[in-house]
Backbone as numpy.savetxt, mean C-alpha at the origin, in Angstrom:
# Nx Ny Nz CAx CAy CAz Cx Cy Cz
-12.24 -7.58 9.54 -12.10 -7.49 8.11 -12.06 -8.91 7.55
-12.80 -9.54 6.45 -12.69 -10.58 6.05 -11.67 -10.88 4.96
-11.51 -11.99 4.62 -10.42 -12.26 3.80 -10.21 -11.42 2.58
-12.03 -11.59 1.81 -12.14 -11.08 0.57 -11.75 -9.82 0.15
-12.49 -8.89 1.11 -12.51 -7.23 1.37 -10.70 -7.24 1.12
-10.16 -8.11 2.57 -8.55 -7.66 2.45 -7.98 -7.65 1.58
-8.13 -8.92 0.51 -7.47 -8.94 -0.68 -7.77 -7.95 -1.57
-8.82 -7.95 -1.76 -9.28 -6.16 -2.73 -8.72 -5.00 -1.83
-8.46 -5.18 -0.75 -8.09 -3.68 -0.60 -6.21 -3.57 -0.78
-6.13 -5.26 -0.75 -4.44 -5.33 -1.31 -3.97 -5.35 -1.79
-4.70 -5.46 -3.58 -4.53 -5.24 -4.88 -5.05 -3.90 -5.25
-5.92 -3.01 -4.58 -5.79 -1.64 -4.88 -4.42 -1.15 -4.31
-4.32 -0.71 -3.10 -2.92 -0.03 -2.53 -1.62 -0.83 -3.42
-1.50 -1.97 -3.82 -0.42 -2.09 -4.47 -0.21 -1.89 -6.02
-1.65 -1.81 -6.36 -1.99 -1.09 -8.25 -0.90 0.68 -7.56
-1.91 1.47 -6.51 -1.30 2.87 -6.38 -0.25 3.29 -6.07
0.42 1.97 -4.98 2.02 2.05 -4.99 2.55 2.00 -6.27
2.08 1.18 -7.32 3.28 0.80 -8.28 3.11 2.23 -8.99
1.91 2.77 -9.12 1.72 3.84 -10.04 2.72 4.78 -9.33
2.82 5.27 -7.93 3.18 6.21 -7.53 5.10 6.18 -7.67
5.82 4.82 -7.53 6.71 4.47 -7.61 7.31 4.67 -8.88
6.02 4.47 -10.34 6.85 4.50 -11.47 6.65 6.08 -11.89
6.16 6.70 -11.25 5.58 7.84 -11.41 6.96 8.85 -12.25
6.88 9.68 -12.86 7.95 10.83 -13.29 8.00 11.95 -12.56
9.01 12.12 -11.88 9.07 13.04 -10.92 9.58 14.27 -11.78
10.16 14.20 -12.29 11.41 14.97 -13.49 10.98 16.70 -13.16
9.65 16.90 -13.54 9.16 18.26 -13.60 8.25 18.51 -12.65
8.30 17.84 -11.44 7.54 18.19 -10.02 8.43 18.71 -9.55
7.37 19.32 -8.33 7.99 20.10 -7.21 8.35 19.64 -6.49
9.34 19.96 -5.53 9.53 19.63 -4.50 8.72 19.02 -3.37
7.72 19.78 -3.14 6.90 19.76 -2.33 5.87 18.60 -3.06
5.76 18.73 -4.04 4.90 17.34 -4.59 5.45 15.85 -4.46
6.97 15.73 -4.34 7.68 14.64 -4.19 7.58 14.32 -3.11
7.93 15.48 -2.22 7.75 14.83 -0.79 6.36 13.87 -0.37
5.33 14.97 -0.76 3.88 14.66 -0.90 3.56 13.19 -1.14
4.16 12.45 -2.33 4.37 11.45 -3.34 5.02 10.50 -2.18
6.32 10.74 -1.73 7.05 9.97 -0.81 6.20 9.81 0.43
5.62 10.78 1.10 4.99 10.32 2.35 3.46 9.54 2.11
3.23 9.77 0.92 2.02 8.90 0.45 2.16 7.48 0.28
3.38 7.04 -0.31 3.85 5.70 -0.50 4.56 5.28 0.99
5.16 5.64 1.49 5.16 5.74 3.41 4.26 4.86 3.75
3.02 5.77 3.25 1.68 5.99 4.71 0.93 3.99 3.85
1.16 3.86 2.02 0.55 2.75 1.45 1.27 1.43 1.84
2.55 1.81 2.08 3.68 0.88 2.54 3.00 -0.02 3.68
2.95 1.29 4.54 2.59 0.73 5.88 0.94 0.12 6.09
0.16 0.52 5.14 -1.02 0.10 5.45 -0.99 -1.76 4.29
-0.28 -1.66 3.48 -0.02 -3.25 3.03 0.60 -4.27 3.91
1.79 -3.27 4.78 2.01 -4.47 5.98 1.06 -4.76 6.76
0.57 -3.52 7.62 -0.84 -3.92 8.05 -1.70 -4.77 8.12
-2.20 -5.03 6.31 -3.28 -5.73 6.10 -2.43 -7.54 5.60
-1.30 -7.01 5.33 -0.73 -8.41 5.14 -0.13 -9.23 6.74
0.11 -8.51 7.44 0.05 -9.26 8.84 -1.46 -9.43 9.61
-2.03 -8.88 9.59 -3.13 -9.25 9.70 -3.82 -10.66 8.77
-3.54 -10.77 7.66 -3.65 -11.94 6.85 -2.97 -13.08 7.03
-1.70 -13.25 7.78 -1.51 -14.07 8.28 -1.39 -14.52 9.92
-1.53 -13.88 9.84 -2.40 -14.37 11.31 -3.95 -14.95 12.00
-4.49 -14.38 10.53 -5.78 -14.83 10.75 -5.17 -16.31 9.94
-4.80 -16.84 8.80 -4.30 -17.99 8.64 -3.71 -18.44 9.31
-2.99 -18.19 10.46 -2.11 -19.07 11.21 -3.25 -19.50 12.52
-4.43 -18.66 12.49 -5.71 -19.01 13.82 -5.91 -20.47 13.10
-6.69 -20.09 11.97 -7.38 -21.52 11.15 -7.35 -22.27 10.97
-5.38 -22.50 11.28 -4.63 -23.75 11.10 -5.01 -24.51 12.26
């Protein structure tokens, strides 16, 4: 994965985290929250992902 791609794909997942985070749960379901929670889980983990991967490829270069 190159730098560029990573960064666009690290400013999308964190635009959808914030959406999903500020999201109004108030009149969802249950089952939609959970839904909501394991979705931000699964974005969580794919930003660490791509952000350790980002530095590590910076720490090669050095």
């Amino acid at each position: 994965m190159d730098i560029i791609e990573a960064k666009r794909s690290l400013e999308t997942l964190e635009r959808n985290r914030i959406r999903l985070v500020n999201y109004n749960h108030l009149f969802s379901s249950y089952a939609f929250r959970e839904s909501c929670s394991a979705e931000l889980r699964k974005i969580s983990k794919q930003i660490h992902g791509i952000e350790e991967q980002l530095n590590a490829q910076f720490k090669k270069t050095r």
